[in-house]
N, C-alpha and C positions, 0 to 999 in steps of 0.2 A: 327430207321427209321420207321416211319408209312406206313403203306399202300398205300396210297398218293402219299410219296414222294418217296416209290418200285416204282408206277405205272408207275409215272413220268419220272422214272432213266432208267427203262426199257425200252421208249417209246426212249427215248434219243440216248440208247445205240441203238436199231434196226434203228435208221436213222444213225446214224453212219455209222453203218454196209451196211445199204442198199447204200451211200454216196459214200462208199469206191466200193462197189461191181458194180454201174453203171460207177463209171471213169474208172473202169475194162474192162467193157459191151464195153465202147467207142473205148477204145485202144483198142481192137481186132477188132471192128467194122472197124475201118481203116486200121488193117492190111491185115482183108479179101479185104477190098478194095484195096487195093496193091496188092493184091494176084491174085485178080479177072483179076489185068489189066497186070500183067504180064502170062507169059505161066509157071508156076510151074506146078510140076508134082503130078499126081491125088492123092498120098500119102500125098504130103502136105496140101490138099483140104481136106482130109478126119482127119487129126488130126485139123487143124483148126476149121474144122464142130465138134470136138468131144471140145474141148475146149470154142466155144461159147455154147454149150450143158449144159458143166456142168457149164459156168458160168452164164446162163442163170436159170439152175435150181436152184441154189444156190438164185440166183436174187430173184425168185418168191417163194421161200422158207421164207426169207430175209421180202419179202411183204406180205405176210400171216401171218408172227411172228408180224409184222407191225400193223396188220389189228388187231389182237387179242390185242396187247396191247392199241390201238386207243379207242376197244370196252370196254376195262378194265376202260380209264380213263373217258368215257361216262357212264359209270355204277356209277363210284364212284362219278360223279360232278351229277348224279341224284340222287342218297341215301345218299351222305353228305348233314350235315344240315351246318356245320361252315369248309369253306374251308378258308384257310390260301389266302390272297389278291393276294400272287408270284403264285399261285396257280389257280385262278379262269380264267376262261376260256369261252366262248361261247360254249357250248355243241352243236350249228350249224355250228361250224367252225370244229372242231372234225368231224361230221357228213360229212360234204363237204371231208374232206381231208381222209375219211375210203373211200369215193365213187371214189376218184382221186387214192387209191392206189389201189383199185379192178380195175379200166379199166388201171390202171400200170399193170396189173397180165395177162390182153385181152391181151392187146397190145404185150407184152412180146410172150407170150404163138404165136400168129399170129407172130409176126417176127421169131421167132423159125421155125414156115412151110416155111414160106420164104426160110432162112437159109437152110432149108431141100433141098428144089427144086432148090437152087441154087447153091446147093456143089453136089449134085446128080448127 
């Protein structure tokens, strides 16, 4: 396996992962909001808050491995001279989608306080 097509498999496998970890983000999101509309008690508010916690950190963990491998395959499609055609890419669409997962990492990071002052 080349370089390339590491960068590639890499880049693959962290959407994946990131894929699997927001339909995660979602299904708690709803169950807080279930939680929210019923009268559960302040114990369950507080493992809830601990469980969107870590799956949120996990999240923005997920999007930084993301980011880094984005920047790996913008590196290699500027210092390759012969990329393979399954390979070639717009190195601005790369660019666009590092900027889309950093304000993924804002956003994330802000619903997190949310989640704070609203399980508080």
């Amino acid at each position: 396996m080349n370089q390339l097509e590491l960068a590639w498999d890499t880049f693959y496998f962290h959407t994946e992962q990131i894929c699997y970890q927001e339909s995660e983000y979602i299904n708690l999101t709803q169950t807080l909001h279930n939680l929210l509309l019923s009268d559960h008690q302040r114990h369950q508010r507080k493992r809830m808050k601990v469980k969107l916690h870590n799956c949120m950190d996990s999240l923005i963990i997920s999007y930084k491995k993301h980011i880094d491998a984005i920047s790996d395959l913008i590196n290699l499609n500027n210092d390759l001279v012969d990329i393979p055609e399954e390979y070639e890419i717009d190195v601005s669409h790369l660019g666009s989608l590092k900027s889309l997962t950093i304000k993924l990492i804002e956003e994330t990071i802000s619903s997190k306080e949310e989640i704070n002052n609203l399980l508080s």
